[in-house]
ChimeraX commands (.cxc) that place a marker at each C-alpha (Angstrom):
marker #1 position 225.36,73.96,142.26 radius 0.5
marker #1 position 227.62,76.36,140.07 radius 0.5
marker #1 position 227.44,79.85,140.62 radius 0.5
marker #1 position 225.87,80.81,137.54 radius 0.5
marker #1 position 223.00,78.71,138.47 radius 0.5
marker #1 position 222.49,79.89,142.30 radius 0.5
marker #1 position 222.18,83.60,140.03 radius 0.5
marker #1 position 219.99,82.15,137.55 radius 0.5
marker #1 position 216.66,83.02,139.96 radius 0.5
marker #1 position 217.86,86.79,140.60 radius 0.5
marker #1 position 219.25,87.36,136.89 radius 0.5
marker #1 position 215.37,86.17,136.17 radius 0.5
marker #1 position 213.90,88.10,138.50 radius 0.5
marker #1 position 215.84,91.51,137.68 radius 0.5
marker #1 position 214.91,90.74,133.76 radius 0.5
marker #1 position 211.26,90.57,134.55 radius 0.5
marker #1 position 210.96,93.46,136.83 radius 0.5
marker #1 position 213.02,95.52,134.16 radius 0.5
marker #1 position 210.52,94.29,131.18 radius 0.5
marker #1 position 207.42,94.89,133.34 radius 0.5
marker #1 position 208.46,98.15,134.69 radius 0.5
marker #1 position 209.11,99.56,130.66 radius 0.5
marker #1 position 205.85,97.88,129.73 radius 0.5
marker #1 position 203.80,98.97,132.63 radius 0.5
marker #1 position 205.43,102.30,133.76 radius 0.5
marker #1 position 205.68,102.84,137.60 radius 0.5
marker #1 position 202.04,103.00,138.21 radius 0.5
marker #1 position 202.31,99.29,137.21 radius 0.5
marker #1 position 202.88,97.33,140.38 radius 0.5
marker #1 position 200.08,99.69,142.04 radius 0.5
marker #1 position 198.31,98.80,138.75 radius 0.5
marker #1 position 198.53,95.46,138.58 radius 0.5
marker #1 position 196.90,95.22,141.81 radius 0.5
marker #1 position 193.78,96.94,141.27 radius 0.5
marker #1 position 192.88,94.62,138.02 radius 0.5
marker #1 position 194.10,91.11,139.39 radius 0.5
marker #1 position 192.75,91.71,143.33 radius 0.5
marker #1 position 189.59,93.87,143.03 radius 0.5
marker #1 position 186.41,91.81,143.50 radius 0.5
marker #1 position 183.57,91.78,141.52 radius 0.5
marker #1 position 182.56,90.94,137.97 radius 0.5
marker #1 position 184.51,90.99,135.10 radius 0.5
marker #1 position 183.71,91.27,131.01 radius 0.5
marker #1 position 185.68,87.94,131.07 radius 0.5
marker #1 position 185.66,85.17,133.22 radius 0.5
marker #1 position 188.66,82.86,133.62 radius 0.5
marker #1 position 188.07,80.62,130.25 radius 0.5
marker #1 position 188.14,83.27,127.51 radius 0.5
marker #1 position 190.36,83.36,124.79 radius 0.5
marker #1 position 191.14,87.30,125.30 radius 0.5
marker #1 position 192.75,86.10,128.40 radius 0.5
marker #1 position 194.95,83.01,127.06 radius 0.5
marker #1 position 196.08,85.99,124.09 radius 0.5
marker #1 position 196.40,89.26,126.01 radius 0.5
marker #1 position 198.66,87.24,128.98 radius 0.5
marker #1 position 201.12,86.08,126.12 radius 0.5
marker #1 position 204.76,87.24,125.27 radius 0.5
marker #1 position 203.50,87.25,121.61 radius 0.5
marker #1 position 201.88,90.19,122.48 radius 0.5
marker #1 position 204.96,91.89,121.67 radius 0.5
marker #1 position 204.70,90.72,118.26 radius 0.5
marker #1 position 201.29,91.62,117.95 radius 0.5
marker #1 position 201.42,95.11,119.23 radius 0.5
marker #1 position 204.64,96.27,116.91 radius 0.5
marker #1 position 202.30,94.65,114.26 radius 0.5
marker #1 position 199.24,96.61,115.07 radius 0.5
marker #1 position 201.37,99.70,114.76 radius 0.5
marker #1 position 202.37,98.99,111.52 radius 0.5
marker #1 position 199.05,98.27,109.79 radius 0.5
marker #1 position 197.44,100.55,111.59 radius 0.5
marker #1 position 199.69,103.53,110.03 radius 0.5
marker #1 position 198.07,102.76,106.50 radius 0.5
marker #1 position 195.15,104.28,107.31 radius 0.5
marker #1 position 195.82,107.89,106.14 radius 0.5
marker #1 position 193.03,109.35,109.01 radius 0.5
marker #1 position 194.40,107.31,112.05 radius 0.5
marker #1 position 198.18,107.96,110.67 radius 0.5
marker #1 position 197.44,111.80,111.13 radius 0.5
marker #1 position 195.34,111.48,114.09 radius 0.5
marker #1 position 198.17,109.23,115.65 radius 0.5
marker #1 position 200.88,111.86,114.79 radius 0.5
marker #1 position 199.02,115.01,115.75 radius 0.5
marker #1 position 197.69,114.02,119.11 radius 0.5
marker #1 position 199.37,110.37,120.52 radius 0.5
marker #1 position 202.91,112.09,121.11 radius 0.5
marker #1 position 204.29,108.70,120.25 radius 0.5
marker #1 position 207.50,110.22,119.10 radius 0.5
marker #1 position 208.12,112.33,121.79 radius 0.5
marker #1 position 207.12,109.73,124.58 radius 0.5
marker #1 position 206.60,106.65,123.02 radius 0.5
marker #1 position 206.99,104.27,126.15 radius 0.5
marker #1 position 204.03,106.89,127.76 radius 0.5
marker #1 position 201.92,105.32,124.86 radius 0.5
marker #1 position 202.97,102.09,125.37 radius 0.5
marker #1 position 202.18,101.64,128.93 radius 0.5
marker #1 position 198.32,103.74,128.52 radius 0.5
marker #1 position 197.61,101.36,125.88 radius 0.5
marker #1 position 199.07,98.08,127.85 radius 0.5
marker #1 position 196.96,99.63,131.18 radius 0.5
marker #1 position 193.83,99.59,128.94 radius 0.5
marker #1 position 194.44,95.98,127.49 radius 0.5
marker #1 position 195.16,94.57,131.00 radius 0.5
marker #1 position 192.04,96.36,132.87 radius 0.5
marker #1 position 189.62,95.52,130.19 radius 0.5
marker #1 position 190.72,91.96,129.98 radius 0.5
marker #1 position 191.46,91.07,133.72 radius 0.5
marker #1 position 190.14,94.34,135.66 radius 0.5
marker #1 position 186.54,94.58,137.31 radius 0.5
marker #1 position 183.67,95.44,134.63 radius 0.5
marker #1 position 183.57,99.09,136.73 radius 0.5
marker #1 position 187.35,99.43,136.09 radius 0.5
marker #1 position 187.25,98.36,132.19 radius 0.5
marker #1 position 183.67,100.62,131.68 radius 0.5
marker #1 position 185.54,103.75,133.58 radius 0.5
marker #1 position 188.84,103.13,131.30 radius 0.5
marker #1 position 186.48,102.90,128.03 radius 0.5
marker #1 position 184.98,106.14,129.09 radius 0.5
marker #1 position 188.59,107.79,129.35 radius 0.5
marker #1 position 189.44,107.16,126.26 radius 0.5
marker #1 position 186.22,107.89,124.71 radius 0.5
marker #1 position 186.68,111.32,126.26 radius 0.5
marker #1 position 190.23,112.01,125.00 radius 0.5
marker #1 position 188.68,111.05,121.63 radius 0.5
marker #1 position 186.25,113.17,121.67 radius 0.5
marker #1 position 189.06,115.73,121.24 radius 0.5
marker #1 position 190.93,114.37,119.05 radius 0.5
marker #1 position 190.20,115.90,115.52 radius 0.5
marker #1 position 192.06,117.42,112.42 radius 0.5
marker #1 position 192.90,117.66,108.71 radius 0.5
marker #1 position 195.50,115.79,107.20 radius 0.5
marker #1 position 198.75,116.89,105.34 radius 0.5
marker #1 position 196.34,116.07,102.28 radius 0.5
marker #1 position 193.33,117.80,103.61 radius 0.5
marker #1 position 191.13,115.37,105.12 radius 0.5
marker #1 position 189.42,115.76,108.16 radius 0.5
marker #1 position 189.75,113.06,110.20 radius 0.5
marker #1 position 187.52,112.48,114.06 radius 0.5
marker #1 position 189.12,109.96,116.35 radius 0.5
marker #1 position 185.75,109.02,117.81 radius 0.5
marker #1 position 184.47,108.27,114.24 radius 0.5
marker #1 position 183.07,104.46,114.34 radius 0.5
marker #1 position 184.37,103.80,110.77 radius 0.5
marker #1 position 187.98,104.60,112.04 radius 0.5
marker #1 position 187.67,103.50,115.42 radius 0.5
marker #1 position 186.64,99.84,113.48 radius 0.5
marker #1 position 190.11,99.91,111.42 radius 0.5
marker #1 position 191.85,100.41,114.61 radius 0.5
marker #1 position 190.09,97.52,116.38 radius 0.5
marker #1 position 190.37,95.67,113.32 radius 0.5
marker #1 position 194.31,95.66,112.88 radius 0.5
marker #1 position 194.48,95.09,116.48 radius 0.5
marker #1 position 192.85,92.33,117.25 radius 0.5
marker #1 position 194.09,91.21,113.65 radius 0.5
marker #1 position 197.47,91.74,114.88 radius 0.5
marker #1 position 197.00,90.37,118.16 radius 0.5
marker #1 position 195.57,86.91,116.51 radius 0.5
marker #1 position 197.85,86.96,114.17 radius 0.5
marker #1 position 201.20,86.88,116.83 radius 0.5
marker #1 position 199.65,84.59,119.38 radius 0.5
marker #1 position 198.96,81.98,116.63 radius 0.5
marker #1 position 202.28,81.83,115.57 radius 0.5
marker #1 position 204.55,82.71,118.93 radius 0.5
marker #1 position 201.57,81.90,121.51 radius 0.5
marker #1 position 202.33,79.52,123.94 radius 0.5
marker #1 position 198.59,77.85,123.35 radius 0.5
marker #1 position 197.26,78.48,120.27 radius 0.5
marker #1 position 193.76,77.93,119.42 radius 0.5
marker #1 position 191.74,76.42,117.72 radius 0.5
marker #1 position 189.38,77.49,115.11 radius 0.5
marker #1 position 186.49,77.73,117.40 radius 0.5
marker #1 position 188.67,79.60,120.37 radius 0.5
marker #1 position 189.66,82.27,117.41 radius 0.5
marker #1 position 185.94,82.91,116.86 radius 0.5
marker #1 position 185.72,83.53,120.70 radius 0.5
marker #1 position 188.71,85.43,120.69 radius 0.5
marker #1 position 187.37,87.98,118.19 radius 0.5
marker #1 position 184.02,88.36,119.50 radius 0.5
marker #1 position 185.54,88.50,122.87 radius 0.5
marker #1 position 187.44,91.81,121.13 radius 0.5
marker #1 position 183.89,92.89,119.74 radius 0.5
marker #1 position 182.74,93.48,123.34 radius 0.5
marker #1 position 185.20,96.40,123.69 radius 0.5
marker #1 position 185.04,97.40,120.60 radius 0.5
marker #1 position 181.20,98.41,120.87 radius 0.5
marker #1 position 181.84,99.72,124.33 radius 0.5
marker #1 position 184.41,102.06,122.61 radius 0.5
marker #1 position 181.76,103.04,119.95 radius 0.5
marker #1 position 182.08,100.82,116.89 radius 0.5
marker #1 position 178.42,99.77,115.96 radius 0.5
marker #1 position 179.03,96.53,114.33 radius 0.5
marker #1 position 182.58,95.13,115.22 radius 0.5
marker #1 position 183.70,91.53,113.64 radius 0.5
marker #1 position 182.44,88.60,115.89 radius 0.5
marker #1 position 184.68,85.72,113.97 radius 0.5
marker #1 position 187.99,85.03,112.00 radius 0.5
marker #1 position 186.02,84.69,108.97 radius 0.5
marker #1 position 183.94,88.12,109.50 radius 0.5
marker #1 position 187.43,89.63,111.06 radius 0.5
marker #1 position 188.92,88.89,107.76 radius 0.5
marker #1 position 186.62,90.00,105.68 radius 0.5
marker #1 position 186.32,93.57,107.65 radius 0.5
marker #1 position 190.25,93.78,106.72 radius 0.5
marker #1 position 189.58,93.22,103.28 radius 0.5
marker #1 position 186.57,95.77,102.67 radius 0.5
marker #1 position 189.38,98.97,104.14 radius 0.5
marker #1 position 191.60,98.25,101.36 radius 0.5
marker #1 position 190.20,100.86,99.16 radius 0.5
marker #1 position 191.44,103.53,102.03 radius 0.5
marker #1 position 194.91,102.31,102.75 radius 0.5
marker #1 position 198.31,103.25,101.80 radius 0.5
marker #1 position 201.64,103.97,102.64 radius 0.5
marker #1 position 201.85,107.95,102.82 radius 0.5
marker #1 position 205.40,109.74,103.71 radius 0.5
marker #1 position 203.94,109.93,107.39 radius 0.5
marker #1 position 203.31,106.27,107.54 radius 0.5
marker #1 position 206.47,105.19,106.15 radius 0.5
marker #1 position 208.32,107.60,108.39 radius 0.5
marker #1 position 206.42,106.31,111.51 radius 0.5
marker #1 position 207.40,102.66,110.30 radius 0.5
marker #1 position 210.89,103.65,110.33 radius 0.5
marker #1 position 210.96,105.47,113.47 radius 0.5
marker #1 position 209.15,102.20,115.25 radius 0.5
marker #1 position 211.78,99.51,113.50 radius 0.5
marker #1 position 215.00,101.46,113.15 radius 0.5
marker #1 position 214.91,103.81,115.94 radius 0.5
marker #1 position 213.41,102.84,118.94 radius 0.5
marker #1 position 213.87,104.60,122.11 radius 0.5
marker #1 position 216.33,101.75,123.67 radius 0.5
marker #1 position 219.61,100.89,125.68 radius 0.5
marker #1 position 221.93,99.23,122.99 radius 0.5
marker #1 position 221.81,96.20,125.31 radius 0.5
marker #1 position 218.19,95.68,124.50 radius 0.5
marker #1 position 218.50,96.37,120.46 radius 0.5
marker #1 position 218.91,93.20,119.59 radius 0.5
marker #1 position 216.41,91.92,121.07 radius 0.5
marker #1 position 214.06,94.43,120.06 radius 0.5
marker #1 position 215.04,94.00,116.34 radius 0.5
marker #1 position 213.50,89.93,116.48 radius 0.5
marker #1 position 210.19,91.33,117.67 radius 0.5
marker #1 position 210.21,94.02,114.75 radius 0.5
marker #1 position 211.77,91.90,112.10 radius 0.5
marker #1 position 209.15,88.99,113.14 radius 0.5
marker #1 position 206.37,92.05,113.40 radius 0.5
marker #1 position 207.20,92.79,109.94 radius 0.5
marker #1 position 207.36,89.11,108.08 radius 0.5
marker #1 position 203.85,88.70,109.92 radius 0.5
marker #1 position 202.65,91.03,107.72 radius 0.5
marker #1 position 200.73,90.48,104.57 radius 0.5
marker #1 position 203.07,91.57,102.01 radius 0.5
marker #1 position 201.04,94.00,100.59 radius 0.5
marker #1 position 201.32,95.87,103.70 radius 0.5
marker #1 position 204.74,94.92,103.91 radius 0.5
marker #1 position 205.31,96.67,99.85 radius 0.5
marker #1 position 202.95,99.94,101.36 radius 0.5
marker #1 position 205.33,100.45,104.20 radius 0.5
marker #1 position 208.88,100.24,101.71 radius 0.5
marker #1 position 209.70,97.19,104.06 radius 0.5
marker #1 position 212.18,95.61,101.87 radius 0.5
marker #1 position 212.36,91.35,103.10 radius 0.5
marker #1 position 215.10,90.32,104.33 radius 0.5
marker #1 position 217.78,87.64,102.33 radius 0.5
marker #1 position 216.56,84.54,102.27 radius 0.5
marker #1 position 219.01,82.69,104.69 radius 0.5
marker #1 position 218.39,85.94,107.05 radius 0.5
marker #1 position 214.47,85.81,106.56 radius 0.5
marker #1 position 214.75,81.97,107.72 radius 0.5
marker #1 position 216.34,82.41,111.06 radius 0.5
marker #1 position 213.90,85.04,111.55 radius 0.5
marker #1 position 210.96,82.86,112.67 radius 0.5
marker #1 position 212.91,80.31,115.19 radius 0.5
marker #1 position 214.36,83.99,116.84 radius 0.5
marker #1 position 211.44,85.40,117.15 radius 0.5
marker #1 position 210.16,81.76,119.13 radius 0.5
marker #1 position 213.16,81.89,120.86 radius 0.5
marker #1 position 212.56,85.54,122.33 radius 0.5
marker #1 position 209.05,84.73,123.08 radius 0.5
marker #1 position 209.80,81.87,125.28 radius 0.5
marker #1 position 212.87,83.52,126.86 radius 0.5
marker #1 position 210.12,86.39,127.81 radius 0.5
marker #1 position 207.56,84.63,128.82 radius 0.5
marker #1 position 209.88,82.92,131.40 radius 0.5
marker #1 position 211.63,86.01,132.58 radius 0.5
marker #1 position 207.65,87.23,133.12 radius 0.5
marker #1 position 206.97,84.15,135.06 radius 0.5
marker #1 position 209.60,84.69,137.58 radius 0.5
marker #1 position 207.85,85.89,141.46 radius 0.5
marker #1 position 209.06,89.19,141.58 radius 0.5
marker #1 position 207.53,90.12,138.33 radius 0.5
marker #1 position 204.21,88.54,138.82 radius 0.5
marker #1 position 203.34,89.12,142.29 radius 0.5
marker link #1:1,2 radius 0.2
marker link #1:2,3 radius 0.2
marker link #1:3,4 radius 0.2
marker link #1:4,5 radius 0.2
marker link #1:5,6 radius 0.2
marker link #1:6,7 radius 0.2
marker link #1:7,8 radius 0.2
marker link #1:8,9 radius 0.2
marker link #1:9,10 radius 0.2
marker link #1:10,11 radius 0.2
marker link #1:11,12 radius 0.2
marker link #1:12,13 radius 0.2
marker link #1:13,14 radius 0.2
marker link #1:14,15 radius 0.2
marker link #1:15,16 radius 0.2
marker link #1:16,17 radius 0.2
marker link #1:17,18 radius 0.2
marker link #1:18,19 radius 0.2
marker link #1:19,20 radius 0.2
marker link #1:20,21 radius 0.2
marker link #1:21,22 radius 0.2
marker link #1:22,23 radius 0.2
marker link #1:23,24 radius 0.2
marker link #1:24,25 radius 0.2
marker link #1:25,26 radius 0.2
marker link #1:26,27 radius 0.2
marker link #1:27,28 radius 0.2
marker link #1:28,29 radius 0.2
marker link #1:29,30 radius 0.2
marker link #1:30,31 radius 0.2
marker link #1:31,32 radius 0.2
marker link #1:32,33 radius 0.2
marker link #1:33,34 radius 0.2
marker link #1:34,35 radius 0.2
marker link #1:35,36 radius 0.2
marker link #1:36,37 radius 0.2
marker link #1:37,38 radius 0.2
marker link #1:38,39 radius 0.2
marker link #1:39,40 radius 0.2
marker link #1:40,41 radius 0.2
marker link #1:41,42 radius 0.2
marker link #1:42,43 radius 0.2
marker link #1:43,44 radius 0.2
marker link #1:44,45 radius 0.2
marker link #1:45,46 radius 0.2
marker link #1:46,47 radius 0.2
marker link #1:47,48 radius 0.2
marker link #1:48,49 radius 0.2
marker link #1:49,50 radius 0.2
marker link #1:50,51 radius 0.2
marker link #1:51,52 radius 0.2
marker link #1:52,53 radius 0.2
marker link #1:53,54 radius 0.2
marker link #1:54,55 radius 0.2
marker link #1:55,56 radius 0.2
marker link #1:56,57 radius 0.2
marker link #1:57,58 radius 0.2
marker link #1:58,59 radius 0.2
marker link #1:59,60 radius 0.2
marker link #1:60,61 radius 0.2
marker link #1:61,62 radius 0.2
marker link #1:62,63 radius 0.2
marker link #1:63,64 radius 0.2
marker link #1:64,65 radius 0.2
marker link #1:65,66 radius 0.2
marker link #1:66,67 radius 0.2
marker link #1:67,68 radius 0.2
marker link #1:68,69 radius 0.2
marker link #1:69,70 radius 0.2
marker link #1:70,71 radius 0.2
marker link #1:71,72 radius 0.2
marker link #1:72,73 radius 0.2
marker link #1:73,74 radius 0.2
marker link #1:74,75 radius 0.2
marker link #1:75,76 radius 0.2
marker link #1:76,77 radius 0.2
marker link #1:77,78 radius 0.2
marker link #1:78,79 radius 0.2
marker link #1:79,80 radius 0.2
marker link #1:80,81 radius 0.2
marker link #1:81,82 radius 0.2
marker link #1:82,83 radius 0.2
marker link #1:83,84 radius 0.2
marker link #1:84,85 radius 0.2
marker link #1:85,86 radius 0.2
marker link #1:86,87 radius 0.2
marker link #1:87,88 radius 0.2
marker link #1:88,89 radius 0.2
marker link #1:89,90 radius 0.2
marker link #1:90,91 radius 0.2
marker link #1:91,92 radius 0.2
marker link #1:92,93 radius 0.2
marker link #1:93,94 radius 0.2
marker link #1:94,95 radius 0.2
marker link #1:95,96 radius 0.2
marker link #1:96,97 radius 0.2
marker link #1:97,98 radius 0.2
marker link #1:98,99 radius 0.2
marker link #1:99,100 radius 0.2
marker link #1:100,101 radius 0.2
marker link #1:101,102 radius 0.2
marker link #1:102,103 radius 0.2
marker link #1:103,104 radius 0.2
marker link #1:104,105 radius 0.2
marker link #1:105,106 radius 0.2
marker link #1:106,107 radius 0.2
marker link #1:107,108 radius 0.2
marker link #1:108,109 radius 0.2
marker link #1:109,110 radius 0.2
marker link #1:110,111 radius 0.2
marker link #1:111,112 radius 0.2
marker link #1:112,113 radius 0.2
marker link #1:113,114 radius 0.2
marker link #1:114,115 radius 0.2
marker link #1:115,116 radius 0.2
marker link #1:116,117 radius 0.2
marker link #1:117,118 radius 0.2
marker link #1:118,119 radius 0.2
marker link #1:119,120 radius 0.2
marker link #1:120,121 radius 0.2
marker link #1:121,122 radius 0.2
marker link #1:122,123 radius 0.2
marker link #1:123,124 radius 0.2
marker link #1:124,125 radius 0.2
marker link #1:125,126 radius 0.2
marker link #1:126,127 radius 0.2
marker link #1:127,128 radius 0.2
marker link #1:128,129 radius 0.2
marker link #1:129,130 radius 0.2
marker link #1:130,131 radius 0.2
marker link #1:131,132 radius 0.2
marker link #1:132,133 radius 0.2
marker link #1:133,134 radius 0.2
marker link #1:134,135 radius 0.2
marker link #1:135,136 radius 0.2
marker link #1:136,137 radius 0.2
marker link #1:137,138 radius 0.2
marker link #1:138,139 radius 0.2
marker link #1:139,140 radius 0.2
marker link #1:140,141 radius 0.2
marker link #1:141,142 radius 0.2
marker link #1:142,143 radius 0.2
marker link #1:143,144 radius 0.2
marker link #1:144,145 radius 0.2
marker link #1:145,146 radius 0.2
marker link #1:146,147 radius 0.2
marker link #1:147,148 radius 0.2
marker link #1:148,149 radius 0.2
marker link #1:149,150 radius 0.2
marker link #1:150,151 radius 0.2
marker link #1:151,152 radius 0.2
marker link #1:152,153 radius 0.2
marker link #1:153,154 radius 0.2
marker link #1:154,155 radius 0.2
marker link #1:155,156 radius 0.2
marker link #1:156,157 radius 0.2
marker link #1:157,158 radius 0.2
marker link #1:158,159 radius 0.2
marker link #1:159,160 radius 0.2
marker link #1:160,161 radius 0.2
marker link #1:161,162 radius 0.2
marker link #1:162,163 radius 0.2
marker link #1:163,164 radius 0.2
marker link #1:164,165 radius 0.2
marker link #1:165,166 radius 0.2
marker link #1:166,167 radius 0.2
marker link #1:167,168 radius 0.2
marker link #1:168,169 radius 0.2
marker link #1:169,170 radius 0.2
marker link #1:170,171 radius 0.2
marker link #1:171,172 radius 0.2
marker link #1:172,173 radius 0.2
marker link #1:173,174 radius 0.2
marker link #1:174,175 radius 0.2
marker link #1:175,176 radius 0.2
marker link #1:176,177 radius 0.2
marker link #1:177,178 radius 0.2
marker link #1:178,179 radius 0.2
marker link #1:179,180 radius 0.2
marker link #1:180,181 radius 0.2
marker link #1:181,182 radius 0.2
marker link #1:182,183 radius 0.2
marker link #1:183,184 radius 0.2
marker link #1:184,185 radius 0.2
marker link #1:185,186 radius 0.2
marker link #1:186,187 radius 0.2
marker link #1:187,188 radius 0.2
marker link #1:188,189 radius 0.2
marker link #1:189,190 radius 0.2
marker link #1:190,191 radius 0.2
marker link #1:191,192 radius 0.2
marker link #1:192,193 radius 0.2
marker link #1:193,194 radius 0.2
marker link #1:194,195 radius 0.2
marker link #1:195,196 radius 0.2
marker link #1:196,197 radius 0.2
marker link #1:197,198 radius 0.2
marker link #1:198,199 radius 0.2
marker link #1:199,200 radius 0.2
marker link #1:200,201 radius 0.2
marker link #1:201,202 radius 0.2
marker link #1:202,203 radius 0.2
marker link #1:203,204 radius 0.2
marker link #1:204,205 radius 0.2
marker link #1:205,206 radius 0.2
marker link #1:206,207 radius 0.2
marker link #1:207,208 radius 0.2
marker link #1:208,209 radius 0.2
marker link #1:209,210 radius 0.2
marker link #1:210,211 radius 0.2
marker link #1:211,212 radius 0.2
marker link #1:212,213 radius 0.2
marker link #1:213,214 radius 0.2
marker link #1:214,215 radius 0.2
marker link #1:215,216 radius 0.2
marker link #1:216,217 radius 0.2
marker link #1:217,218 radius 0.2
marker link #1:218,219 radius 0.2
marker link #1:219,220 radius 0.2
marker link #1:220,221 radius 0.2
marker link #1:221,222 radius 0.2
marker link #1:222,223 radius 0.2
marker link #1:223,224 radius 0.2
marker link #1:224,225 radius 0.2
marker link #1:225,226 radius 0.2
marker link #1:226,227 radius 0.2
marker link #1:227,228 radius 0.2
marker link #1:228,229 radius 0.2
marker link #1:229,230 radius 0.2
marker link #1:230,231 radius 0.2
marker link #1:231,232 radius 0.2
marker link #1:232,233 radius 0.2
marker link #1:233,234 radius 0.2
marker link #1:234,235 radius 0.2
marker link #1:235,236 radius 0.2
marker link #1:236,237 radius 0.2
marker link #1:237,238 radius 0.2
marker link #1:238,239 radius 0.2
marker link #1:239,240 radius 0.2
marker link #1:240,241 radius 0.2
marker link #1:241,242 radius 0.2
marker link #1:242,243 radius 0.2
marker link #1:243,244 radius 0.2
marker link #1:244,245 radius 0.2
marker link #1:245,246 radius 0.2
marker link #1:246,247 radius 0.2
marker link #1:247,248 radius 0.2
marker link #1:248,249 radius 0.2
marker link #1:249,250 radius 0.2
marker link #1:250,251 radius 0.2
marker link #1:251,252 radius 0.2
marker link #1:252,253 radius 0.2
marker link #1:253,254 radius 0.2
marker link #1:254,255 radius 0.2
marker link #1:255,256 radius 0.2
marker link #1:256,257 radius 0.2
marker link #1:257,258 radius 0.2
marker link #1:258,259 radius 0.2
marker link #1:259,260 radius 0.2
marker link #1:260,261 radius 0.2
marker link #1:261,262 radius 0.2
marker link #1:262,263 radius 0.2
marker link #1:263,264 radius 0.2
marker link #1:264,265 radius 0.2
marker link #1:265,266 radius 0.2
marker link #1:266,267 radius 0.2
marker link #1:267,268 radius 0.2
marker link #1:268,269 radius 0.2
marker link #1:269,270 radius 0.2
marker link #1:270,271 radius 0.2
marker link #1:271,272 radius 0.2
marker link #1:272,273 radius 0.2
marker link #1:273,274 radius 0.2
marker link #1:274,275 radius 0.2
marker link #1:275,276 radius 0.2
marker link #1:276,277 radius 0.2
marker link #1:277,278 radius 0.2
marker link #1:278,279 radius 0.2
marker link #1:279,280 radius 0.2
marker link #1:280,281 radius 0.2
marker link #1:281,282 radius 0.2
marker link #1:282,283 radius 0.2
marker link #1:283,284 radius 0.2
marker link #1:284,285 radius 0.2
marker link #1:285,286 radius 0.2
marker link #1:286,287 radius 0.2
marker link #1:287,288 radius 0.2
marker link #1:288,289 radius 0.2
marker link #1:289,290 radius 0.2
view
């Protein structure tokens, strides 16, 4: 055996504790155990598609993507940049919203109903004008639905194309309706409960959206200038640049997201595969999971 591959298991290890400690902050061990080895019920059992999605490395993809169409909205843009502190702490944000995602998914149906009702509270308080002079209410249902509606657009979206399993048309219908269970907890009154109706819930915000300074400026700040070691830059830069092509290009147009040459744009793809796999390995490895 050669010595690179007797450090092939520790290099793998180290790499997965290093990716789950930035994802899941250092509550995340301590975490990871309260949503994986409580007993009791859960919103969903072993066989839903929110599972095979929210455990993938595409999620990644999905969640720079989410960012990004999310911004269009002009009232969650402002709400977003008044009260989430994502510039200031981004990785903070990160790891709340990764701690919801995990306990609603995997966590006890106590857990995921007592982390719903945290964030409904900070909601609650979350209200303003924008630069434009529109007041805007976090816990507004019509917003809350864009947000859920980008997300679990987003998250579809990225597991589809970088997912390990994707699924098939009936497990996307599960997937989103799976979604539509926290989405009502979290106050939307009538969340999509298929691709088709998921779609089509996309479609009727397009009136509201557009690409305002603060949304172009919050694109930038997420693709150009994240909060990284240079060693992890270029790895970063596949997830955004595959974020980004994911996209539908009007989106892409709102945001100033110029697309990449086309011998650049086509290398883009088999990268951001590439990544996904190399993370989902690293992930795999027993000092990561455990």
């Amino acid at each position: 055996m050669t010595s690179f591959a007797r450090a092939l298991p520790h290099l793998r290890e180290r790499m997965g504790s290093a990716v789950f400690e930035r994802v899941a902050g250092p509550m995340g061990p301590e975490n990871r155990v309260r949503i994986h080895q409580t007993p009791g019920p859960r919103w969903f059992g072993a066989g839903r598609p929110v599972r095979r999605v929210h455990g993938d490395a595409s999620m990644f993809i999905g969640g720079l993507r989410a960012l990004l169409l999310q911004s269009l909205h002009p009232l969650a843009m402002a709400a977003v940049a008044a009260h989430s502190g994502f510039r200031g702490d981004p990785w903070g944000r990160l790891q709340r919203t990764s701690t919801f995602l995990a306990v609603t998914t995997y966590g006890t149906s106590e857990h995921a109903r007592e982390a719903v009702e945290r964030v409904r509270e900070v909601h609650s308080h979350v209200r303003g004008t924008t630069a434009y002079g529109d007041p805007y209410e976090a816990s507004d249902p019509h917003l809350l639905g864009w947000v859920h509606a980008a997300e679990a657009d987003s998250f579809l979206v990225a597991h589809q194309r970088f997912g390990a399993e994707p699924l098939d048309a009936d497990g996307c219908d599960a997937y989103v309706a799976d979604m539509a269970l926290v989405g009502r907890a979290l106050g939307i009154s009538d969340p999509p409960t298929t691709r088709r109706e998921l779609d089509e819930r996309l479609a009727a915000y397009r009136s509201e959206l557009r690409g305002t300074r603060e949304a172009r400026d919050a694109a930038r700040f997420i693709l150009l200038h994240p909060p990284l070691p240079w060693v992890a830059r270029a790895p970063y830069a596949v997830l955004a640049a595959n974020a980004v092509a994911s996209l539908p290009q009007w989106a892409q147009t709102s945001l100033g997201l110029r697309r990449l040459p086309g011998p650049v744009q086509a290398c883009v793809p088999p990268a951001g595969h590439a990544l996904t796999k190399t993370i989902r390995w690293v992930m795999a490895a027993p000092d990561s999971t455990s």
